[in-house]
C-alpha positions as CSV (number, residue, x, y, z in Angstrom):
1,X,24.8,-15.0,26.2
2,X,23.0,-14.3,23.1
3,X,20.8,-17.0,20.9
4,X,23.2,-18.4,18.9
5,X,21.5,-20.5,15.4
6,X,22.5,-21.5,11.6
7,X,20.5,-22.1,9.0
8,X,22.5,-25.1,8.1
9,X,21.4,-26.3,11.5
10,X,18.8,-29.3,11.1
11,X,16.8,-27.7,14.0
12,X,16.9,-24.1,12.3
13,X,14.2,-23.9,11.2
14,X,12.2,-25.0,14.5
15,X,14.2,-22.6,16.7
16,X,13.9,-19.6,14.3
17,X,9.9,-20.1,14.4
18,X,10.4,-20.1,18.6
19,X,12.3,-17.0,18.1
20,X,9.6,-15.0,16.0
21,X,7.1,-16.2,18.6
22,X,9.1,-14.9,21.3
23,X,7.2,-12.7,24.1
24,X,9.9,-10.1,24.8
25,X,7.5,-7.7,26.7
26,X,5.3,-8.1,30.3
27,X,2.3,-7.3,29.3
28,X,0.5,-7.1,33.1
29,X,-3.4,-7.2,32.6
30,X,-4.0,-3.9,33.7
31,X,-7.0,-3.4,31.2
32,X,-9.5,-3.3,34.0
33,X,-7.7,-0.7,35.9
34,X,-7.5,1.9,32.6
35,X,-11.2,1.2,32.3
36,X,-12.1,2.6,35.7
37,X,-9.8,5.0,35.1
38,X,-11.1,6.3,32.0
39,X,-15.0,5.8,33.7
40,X,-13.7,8.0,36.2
41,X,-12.2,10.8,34.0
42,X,-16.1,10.3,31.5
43,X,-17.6,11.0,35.1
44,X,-16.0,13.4,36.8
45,X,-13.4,15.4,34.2
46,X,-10.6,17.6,35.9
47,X,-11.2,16.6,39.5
48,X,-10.6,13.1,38.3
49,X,-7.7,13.6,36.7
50,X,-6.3,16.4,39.0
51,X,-7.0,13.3,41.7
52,X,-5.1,10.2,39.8
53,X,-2.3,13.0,38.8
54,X,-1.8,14.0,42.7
55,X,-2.0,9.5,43.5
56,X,0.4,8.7,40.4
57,X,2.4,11.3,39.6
58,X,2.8,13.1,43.3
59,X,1.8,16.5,41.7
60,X,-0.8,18.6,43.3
61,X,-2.8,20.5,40.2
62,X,-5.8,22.7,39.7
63,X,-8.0,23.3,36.5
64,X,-5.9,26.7,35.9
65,X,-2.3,24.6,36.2
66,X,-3.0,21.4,34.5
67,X,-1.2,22.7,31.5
68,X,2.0,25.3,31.4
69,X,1.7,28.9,31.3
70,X,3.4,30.9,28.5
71,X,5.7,32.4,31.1
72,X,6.8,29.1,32.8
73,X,7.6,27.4,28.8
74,X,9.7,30.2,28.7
75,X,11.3,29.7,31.7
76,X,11.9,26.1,31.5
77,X,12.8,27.1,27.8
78,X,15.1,29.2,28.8
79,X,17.2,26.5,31.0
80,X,18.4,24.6,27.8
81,X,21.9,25.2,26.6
82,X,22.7,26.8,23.3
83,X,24.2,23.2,21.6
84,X,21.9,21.1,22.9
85,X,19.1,24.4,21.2
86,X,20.8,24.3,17.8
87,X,21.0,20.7,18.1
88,X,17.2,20.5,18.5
89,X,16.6,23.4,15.9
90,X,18.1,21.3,13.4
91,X,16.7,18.1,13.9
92,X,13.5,20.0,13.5
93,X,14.3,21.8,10.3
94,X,15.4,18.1,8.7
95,X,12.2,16.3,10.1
96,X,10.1,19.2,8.8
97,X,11.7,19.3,5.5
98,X,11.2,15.5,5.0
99,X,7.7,14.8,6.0
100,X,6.5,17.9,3.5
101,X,7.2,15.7,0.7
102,X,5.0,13.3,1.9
103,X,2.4,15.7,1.3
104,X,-0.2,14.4,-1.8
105,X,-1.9,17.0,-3.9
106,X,-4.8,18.3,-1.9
107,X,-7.1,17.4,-4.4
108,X,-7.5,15.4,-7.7
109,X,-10.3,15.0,-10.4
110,X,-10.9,13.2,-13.9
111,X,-13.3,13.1,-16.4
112,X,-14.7,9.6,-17.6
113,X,-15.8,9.2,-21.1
114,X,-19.2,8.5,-19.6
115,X,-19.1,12.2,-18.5
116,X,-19.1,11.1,-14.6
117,X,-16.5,13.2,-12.8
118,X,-14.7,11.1,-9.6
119,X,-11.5,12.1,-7.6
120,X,-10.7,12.6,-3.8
121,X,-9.8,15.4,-1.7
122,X,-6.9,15.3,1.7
123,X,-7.9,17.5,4.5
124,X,-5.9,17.3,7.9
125,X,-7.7,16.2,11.3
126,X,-8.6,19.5,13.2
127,X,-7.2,18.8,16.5
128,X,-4.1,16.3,17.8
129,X,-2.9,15.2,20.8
130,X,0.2,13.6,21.5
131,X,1.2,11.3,24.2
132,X,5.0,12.0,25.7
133,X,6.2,9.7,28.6
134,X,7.4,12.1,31.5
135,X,10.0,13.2,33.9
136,X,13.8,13.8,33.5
137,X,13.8,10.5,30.9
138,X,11.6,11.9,28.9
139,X,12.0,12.5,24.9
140,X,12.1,15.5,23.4
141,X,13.0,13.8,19.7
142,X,9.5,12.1,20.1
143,X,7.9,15.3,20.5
144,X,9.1,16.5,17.2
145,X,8.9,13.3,15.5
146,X,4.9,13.3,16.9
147,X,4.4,17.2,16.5
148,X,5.9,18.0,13.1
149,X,4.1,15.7,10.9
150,X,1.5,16.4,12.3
151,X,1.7,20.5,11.7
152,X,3.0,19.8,8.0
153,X,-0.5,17.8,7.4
154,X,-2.0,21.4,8.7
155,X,-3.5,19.9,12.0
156,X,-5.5,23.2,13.3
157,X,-4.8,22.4,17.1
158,X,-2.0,20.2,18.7
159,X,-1.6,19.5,22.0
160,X,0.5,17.2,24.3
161,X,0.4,15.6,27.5
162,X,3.3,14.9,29.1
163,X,3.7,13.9,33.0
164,X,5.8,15.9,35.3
165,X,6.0,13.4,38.6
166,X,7.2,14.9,41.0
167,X,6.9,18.0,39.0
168,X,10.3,17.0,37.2
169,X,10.3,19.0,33.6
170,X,12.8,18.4,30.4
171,X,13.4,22.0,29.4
172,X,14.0,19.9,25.9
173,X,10.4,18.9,26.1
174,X,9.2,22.5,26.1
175,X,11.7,23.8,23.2
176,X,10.7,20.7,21.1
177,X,6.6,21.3,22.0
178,X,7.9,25.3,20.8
179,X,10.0,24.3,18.2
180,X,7.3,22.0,16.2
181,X,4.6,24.4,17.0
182,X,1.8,22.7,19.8
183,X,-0.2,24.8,21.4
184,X,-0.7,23.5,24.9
185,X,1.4,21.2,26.8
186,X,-0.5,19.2,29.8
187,X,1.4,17.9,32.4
188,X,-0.7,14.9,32.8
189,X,-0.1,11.4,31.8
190,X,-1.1,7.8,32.1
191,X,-4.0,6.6,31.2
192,X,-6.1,9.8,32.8
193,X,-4.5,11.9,30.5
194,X,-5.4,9.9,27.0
195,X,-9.0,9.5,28.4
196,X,-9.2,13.7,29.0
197,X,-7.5,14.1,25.3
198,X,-10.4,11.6,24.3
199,X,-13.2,12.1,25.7
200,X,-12.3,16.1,26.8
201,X,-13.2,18.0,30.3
202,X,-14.1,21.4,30.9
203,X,-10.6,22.1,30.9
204,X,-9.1,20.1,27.9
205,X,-11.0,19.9,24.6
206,X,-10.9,16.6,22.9
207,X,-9.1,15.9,20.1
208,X,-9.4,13.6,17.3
209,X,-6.5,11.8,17.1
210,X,-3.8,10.5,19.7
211,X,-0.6,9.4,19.1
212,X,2.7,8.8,20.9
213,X,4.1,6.2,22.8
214,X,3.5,4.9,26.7
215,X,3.6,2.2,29.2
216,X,1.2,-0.5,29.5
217,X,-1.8,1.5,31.4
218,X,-1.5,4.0,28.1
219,X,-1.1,1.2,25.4
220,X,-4.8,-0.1,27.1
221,X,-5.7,3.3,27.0
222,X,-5.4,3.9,23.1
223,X,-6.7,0.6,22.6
224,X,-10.0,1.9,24.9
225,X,-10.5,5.1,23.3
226,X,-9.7,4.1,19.4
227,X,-13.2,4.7,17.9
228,X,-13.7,7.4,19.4
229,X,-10.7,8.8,17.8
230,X,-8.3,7.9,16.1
231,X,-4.5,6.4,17.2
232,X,-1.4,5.7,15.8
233,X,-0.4,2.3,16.6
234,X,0.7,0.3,19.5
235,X,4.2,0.5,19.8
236,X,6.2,-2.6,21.7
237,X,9.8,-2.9,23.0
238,X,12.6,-1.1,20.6
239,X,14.5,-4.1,18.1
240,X,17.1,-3.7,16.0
241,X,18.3,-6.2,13.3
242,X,21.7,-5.6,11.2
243,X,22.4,-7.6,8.2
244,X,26.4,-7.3,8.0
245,X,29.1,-9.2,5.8
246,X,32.8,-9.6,6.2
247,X,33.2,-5.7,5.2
248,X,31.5,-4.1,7.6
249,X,33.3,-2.7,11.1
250,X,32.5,-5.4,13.8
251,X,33.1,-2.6,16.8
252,X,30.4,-0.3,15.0
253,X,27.9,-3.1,14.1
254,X,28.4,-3.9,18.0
255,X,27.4,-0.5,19.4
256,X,24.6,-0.3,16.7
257,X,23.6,-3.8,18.3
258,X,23.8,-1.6,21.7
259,X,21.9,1.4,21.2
260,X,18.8,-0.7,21.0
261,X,19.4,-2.8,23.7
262,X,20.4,0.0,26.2
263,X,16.5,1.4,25.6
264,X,14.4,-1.4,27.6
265,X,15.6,-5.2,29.2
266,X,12.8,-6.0,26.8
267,X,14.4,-4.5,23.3
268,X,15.6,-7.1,20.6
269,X,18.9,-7.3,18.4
270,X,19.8,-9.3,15.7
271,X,22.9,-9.8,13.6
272,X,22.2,-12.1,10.7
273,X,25.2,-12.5,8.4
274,X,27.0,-15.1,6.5
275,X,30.4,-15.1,7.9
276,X,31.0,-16.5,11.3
277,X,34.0,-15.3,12.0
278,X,32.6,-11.9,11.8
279,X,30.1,-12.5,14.3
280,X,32.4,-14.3,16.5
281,X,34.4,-10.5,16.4
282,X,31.0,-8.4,16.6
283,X,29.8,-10.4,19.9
284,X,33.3,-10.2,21.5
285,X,33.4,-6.0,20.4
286,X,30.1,-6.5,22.0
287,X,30.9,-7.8,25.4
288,X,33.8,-5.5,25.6
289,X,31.3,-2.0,25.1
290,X,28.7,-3.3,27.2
291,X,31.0,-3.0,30.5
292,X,31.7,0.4,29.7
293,X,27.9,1.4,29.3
294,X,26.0,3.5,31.3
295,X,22.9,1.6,31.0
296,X,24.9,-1.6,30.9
297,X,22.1,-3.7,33.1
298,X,19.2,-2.8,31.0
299,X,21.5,-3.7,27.7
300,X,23.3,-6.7,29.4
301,X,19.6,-7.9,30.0
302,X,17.8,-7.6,26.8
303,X,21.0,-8.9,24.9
304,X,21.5,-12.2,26.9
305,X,17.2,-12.7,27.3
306,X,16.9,-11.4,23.2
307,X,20.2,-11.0,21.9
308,X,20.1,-13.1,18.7
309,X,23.1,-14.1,16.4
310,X,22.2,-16.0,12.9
311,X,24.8,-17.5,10.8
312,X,23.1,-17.8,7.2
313,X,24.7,-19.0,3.9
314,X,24.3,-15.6,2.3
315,X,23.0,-12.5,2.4
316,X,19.7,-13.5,0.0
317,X,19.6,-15.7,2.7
318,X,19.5,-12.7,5.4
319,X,17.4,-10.9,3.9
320,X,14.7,-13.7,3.5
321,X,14.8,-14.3,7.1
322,X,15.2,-10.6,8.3
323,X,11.7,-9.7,5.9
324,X,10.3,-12.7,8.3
325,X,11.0,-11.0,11.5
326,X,10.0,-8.0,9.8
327,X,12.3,-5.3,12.1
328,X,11.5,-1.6,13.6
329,X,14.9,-1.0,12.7
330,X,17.2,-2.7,9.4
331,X,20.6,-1.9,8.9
332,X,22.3,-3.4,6.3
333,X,26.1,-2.9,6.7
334,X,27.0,-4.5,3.6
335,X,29.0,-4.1,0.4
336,X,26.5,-3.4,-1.7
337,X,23.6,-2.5,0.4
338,X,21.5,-0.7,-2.4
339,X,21.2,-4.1,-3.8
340,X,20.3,-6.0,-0.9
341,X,17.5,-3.5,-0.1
342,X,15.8,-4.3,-2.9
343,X,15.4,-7.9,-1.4
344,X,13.7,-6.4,1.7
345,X,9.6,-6.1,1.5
346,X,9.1,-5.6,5.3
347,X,10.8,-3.3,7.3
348,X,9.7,0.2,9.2
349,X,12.8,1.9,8.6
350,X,16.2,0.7,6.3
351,X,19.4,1.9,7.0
352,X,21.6,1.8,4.2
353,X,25.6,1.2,4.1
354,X,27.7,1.1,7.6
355,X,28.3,5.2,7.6
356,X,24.0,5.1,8.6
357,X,23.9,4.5,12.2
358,X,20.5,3.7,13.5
359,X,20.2,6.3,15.8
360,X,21.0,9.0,13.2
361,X,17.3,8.4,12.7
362,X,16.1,8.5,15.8
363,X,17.6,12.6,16.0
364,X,18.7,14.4,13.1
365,X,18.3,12.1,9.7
366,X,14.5,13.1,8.9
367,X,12.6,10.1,8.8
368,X,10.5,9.4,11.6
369,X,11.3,7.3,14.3
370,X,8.3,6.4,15.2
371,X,8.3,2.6,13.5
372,X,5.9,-0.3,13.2
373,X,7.3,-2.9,16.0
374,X,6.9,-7.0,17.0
375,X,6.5,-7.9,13.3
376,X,3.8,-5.2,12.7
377,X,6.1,-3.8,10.0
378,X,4.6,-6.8,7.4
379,X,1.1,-4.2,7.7
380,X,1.8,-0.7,8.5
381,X,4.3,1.9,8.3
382,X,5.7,4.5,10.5
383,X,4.2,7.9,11.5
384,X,3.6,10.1,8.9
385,X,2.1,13.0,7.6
386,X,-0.1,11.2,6.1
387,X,-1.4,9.5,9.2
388,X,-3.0,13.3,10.2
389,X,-4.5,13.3,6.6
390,X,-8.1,11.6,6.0
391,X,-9.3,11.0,2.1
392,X,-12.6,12.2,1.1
393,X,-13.5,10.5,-2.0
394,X,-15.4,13.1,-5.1
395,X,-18.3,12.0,-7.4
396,X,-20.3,14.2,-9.7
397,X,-22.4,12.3,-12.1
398,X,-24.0,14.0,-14.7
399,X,-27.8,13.0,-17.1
400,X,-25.6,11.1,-19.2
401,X,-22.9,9.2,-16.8
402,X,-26.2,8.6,-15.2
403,X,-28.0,7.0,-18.0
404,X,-25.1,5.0,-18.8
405,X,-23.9,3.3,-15.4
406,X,-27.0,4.0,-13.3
407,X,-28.7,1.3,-14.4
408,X,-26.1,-1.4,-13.5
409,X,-26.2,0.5,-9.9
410,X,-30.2,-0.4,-10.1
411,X,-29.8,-3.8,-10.9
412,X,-27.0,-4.6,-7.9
413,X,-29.2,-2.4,-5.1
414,X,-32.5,-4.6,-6.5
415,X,-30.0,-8.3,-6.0
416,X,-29.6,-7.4,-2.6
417,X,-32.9,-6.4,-1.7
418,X,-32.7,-2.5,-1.0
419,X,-35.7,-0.8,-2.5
420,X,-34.8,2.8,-1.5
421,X,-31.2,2.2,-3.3
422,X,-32.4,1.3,-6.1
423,X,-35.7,3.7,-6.5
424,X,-33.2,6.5,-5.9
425,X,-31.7,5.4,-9.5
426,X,-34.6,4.7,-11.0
427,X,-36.4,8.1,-10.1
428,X,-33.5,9.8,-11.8
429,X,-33.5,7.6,-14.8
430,X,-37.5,8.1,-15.2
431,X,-37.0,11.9,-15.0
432,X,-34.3,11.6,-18.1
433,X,-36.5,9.4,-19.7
434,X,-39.2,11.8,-19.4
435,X,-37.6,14.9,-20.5
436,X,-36.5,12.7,-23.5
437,X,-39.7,11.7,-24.5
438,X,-41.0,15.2,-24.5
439,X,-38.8,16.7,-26.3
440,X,-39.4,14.4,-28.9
441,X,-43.2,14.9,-28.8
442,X,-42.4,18.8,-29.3
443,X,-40.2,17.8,-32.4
């Protein structure tokens, strides 16, 4: 059974606290393992990772097959069937079409009365590599949720490595890797294969940026590498929170409930709402779809361990509590949920009105699913174009935006006892006042 709490409870307040503190993940220490791992790829490049591939994944590679040739893409390509093609095609056209208007104005500039001229400039990172877990379960929505922003920021080079154990290959995979434009598609994985996109072989070129979800030995992998490039975020176990009142459809709010929990024993959903009786029907609705789920155990599990039902005395109320726990994924099945939703500060991704399914965003609504999770949402966003963008800031000062602030520069480099800072002023300012006084002489 799910955790079951009111906020008119006297112990509310104590339990909800428990809840956000909640470990929903096994988080083995495996950081010692992905640092000889990564040592090992530093060292010895391809043969290291051609070695861990053929020990983890039970794949037998050389340098000239670690990634796919243009002729097997296309025949793996060619396996996919024409709906599940144009269902792909179009959840590609929709994410494309959204992340471009995330784009900024590649460059901006502005005068200052002082005559100084300041703005910034966007360019994209050159190369990208993103991280796909493998095999049959793999994701081909995550490829083009990873790839496309990343194309749209105008990434030169974008590459992925995805695992093949067994040498077991999603033909989805391969359309979506076509379909958002990468280049090359590795079929490596695991902590070898974000150590080669880091740190590069004489195989694979490094890249600057990795993103992409993983288990744990990848999750200590990114942590490892970031520095030497960059990453997107650490993503933990899928949640789900719905904020519903008496109008909403208790059968739909109970699958939505679902589709999070069937992902991982670990994921997290919440229905917060102010009328018991409705969430007396949703949990019954509940039960009933579970025992006709495919993934029933992994969903069973995460919604007895996580499962969490929160009886609240309104839906201000709700929405308070829900922007503590901060969600990967807000649905507000409400009357007027354009309202409510301006009561919500911290969320990665809002869902608006019962007709917006969460999982319409995990395909075909545009947005990307790739969302902040375990209350990271209060900080950072989802994956963007933007997060393929870096901001190079513009400065051209000129003799008179010089004369007027340098000496205030001067004055701040002298307090905190850097010569060279401040001489570099100084010489400039000497120079003006130089010229100055000889043009007055020849007056």
């Amino acid at each position: 059974m799910p955790h079951f709490l009111a906020t008119a409870d006297a112990d509310f307040e104590t339990r909800f606290t428990a809840l956000l503190g909640m470990k929903r993940e096994d988080s083995p220490d495996v950081d010692a393992a992905v640092a000889a791992i990564i040592a090992d790829v530093r060292t010895r490049g391809d043969a290291a990772v051609i070695a861990l591939t053929e020990k983890f994944d039970r794949l037998s590679l050389t340098p000239e097959t670690l990634a796919f040739s243009p002729a097997e893409m296309e025949a793996e390509i060619a396996k996919v069937p024409a709906a599940e093609r144009a269902a792909l095609e179009l959840a590609a056209e929709r994410i494309r079409t959204y992340h471009a208007r995330q784009m900024p104005k590649a460059e901006e500039r502005w005068s200052e009365p002082t005559g100084a001229e300041l703005g910034w400039r966007w360019t994209p990172v050159s190369a990208a590599g993103l991280y796909v877990p493998g095999g049959l379960a793999s994701y081909p929505s995550s490829v083009l949720m990873n790839a496309i922003p990343a194309k749209v920021a105008g990434v030169e080079r974008l590459v992925i490595a995805c695992p093949t154990p067994g040498g077991a290959v999603n033909p989805l995979v391969l359309l979506a890797a076509r379909l958002a434009g990468v280049d090359t598609v590795y079929r490596i994985g695991g902590a070898q294969a974000i150590a080669a996109l880091a740190y590069g072989t004489a195989t694979i070129t490094p890249v600057d940026k990795i993103t992409g979800p993983g288990n744990a030995f990848v999750a200590a992998a990114k942590r490892r590498v970031f520095g030497k490039v960059g990453i997107d975020m650490i993503a933990g176990p899928s949640e789900i929170l719905v904020i519903a009142d008496g109008t909403a459809n208790p059968d739909w709010v109970a699958i939505d409930l679902l589709s999070q929990a069937e992902h991982d024993q670990s994921a997290q959903a919440l229905l917060l709402t102010p009328d018991a009786g409705f969430a007396k029907e949703v949990v019954a609705a509940l039960e009933k779809r579970l025992a006709t789920l495919e993934r029933r155990e992994i969903a069973g599990a995460s919604w007895r361990d996580f499962g969490t039902v929160i009886v609240t005395r309104d839906l201000s109320e709700a929405a308070a509590l829900s922007n503590r726990v901060a969600p990967e994924h807000l649905e507000l099945c409400v009357a007027d949920p354009e309202a409510l939703s301006a009561e919500i500060t911290h969320a990665g991704a809002i869902f608006l009105g019962q007709w917006t399914p969460e999982a319409i965003g995990d395909y075909v609504g545009g947005p990307n699913h790739v969302l902040p999770t375990a209350r990271s949402a209060r900080f950072s966003s989802g994956l963007s174009a933007m997060d393929f963008l870096k901001r190079t800031t513009l400065a051209r000062m000129t003799p008179e935006a010089l004369r007027a602030i340098g000496p205030s520069a001067e004055i701040l480099a002298t307090s905190e006892s850097l010569q060279a800072h401040g001489l570099s002023v100084r010489a400039r300012l000497d120079a003006l006042n130089c010229a100055e006084a000889l043009k007055e002489g020849d007056a």
